[in-house]
CHARMM internal coordinates of N, CA and C (Angstrom, degrees):
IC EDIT
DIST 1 N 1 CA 1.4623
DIST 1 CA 1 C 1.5226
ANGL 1 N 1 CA 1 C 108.79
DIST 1 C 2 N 1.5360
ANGL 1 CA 1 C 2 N 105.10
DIHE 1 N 1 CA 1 C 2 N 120.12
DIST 2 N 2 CA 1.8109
ANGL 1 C 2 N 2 CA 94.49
DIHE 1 CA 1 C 2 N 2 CA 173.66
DIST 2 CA 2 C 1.4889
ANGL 2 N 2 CA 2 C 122.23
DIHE 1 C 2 N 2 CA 2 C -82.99
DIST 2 C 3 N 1.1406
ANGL 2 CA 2 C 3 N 108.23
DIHE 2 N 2 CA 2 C 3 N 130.38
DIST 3 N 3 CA 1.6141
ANGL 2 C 3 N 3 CA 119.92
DIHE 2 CA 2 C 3 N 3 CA -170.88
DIST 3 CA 3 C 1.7215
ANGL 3 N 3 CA 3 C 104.07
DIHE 2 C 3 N 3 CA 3 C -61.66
DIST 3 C 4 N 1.3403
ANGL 3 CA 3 C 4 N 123.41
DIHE 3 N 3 CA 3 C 4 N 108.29
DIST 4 N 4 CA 1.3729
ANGL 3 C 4 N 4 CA 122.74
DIHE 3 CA 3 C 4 N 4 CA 139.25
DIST 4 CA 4 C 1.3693
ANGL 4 N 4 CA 4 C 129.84
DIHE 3 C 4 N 4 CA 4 C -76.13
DIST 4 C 5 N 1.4993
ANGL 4 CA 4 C 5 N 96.21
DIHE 4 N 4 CA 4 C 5 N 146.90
DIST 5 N 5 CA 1.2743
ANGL 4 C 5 N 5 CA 106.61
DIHE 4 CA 4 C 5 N 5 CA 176.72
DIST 5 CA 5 C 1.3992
ANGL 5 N 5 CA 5 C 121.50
DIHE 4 C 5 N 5 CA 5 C -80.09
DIST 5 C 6 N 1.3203
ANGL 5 CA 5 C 6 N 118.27
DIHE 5 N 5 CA 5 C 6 N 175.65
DIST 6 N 6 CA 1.5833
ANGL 5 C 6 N 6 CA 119.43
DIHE 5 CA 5 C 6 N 6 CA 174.60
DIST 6 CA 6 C 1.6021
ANGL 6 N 6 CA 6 C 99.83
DIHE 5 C 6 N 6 CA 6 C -52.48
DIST 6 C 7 N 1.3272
ANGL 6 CA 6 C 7 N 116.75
DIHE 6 N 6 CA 6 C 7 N 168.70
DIST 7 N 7 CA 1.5470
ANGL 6 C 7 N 7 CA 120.30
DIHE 6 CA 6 C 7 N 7 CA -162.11
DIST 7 CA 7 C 1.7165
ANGL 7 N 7 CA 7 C 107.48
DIHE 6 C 7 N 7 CA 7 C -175.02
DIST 7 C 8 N 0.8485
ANGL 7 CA 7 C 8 N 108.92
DIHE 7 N 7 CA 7 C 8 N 137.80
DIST 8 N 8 CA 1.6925
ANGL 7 C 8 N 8 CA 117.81
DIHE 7 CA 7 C 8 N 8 CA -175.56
DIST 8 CA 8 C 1.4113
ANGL 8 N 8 CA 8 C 119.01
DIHE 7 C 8 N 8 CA 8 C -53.98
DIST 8 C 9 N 1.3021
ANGL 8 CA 8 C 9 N 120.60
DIHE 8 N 8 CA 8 C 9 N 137.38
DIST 9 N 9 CA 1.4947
ANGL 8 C 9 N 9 CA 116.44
DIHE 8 CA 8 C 9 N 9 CA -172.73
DIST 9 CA 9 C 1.9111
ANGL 9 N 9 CA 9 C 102.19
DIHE 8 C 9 N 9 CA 9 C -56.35
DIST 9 C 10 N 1.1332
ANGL 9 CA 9 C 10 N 103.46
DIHE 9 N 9 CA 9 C 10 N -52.89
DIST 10 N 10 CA 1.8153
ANGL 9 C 10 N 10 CA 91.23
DIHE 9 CA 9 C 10 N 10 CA 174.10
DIST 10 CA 10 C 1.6930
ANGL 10 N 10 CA 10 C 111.20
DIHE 9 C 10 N 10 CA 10 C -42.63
DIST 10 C 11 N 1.3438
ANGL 10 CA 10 C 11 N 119.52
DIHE 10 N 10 CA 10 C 11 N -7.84
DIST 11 N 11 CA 1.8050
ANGL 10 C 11 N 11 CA 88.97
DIHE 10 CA 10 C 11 N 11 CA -171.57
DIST 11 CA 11 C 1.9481
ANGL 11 N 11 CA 11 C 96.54
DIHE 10 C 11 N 11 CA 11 C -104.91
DIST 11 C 12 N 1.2581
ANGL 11 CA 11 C 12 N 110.12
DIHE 11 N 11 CA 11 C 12 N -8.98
DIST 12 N 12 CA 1.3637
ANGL 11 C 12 N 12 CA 117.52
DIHE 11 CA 11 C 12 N 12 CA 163.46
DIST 12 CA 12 C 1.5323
ANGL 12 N 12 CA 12 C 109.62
DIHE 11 C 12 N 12 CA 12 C -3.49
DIST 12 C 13 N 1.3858
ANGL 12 CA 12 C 13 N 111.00
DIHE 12 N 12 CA 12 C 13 N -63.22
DIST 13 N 13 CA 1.5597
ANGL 12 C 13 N 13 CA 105.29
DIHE 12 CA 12 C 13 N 13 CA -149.10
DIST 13 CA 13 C 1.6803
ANGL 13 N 13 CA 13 C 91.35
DIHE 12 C 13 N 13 CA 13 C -93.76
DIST 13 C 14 N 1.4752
ANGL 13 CA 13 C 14 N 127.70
DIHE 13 N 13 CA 13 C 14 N -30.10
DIST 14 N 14 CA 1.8344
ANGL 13 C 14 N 14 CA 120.23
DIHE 13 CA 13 C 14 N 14 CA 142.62
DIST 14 CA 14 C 1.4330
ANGL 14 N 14 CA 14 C 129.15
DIHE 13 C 14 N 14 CA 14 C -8.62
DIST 14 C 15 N 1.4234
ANGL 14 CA 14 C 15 N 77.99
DIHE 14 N 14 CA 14 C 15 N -57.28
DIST 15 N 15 CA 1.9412
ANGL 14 C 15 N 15 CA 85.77
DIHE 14 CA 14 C 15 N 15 CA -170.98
DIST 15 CA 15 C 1.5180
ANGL 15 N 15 CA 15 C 103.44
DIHE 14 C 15 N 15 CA 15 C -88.08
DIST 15 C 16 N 1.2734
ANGL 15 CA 15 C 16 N 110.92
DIHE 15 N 15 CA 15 C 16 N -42.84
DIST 16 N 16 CA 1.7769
ANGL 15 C 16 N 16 CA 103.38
DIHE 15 CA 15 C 16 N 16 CA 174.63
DIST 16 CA 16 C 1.7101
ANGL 16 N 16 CA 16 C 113.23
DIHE 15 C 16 N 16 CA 16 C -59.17
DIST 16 C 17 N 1.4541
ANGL 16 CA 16 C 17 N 124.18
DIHE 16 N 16 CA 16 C 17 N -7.37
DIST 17 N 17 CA 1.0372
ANGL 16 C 17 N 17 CA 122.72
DIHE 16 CA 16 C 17 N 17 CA 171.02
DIST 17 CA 17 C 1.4278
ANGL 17 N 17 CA 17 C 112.66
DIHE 16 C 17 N 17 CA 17 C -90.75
DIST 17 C 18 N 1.3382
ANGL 17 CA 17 C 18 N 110.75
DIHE 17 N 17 CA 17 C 18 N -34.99
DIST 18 N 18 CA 1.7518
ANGL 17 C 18 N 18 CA 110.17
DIHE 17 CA 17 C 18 N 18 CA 179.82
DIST 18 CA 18 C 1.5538
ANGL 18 N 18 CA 18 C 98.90
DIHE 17 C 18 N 18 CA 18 C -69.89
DIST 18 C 19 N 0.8715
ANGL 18 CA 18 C 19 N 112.61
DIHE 18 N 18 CA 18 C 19 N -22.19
DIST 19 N 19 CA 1.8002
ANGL 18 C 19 N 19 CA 115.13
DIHE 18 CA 18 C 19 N 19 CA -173.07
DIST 19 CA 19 C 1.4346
ANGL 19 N 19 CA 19 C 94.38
DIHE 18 C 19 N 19 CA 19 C -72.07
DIST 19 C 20 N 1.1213
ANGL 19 CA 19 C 20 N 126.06
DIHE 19 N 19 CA 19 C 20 N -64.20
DIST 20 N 20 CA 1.2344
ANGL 19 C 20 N 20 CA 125.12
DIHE 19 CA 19 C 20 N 20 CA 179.30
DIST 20 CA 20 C 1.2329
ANGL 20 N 20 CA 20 C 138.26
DIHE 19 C 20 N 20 CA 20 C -34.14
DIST 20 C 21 N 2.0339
ANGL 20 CA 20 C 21 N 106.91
DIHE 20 N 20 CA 20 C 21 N -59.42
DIST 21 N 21 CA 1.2226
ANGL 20 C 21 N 21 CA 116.86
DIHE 20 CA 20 C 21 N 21 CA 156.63
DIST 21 CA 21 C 1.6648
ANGL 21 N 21 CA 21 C 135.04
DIHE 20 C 21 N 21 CA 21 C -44.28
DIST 21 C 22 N 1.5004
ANGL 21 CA 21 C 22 N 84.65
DIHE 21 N 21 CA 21 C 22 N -44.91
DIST 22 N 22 CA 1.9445
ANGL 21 C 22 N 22 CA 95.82
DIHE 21 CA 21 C 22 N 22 CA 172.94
DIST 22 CA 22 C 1.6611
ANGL 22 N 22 CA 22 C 109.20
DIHE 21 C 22 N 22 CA 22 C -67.42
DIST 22 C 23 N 1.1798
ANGL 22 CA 22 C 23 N 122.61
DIHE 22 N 22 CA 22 C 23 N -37.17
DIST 23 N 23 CA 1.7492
ANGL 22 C 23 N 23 CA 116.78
DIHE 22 CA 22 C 23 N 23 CA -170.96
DIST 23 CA 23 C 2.2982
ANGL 23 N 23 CA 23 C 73.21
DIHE 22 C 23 N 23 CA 23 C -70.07
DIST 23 C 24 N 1.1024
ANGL 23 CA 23 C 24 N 121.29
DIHE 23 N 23 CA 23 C 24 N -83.13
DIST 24 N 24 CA 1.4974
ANGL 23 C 24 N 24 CA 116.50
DIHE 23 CA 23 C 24 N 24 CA -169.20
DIST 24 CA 24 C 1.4898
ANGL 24 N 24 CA 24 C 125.71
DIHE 23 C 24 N 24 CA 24 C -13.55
DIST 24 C 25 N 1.3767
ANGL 24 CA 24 C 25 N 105.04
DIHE 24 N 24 CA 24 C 25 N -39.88
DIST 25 N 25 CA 1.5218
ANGL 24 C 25 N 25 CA 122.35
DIHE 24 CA 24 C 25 N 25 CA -166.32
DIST 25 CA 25 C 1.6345
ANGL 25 N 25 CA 25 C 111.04
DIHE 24 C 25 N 25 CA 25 C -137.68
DIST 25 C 26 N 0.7726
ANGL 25 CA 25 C 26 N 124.13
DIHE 25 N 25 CA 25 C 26 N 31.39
DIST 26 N 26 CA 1.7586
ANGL 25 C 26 N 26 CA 129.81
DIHE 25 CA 25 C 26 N 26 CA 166.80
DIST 26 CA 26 C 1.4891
ANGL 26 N 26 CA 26 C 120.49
DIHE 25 C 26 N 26 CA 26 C -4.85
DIST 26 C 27 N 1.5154
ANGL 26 CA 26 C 27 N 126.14
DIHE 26 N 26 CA 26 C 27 N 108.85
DIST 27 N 27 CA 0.9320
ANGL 26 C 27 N 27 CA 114.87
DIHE 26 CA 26 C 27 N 27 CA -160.55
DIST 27 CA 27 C 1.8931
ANGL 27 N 27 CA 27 C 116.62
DIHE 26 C 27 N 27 CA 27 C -67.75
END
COOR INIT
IC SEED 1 N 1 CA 1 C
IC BUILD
């Protein structure tokens, strides 16, 4: 899992999308 850093409430729905993609596509 790559470690992100803290990140702006606007990129919220970013990261809930990379989350997404990764459960979709597992590295």
């Amino acid at each position: 899992m790559i470690y992100l850093p803290p990140y702006p409430p606007e990129l919220n729905s970013i990261k809930r999308l990379w989350l997404y993609i990764k459960q979709k596509h597992p590295a």
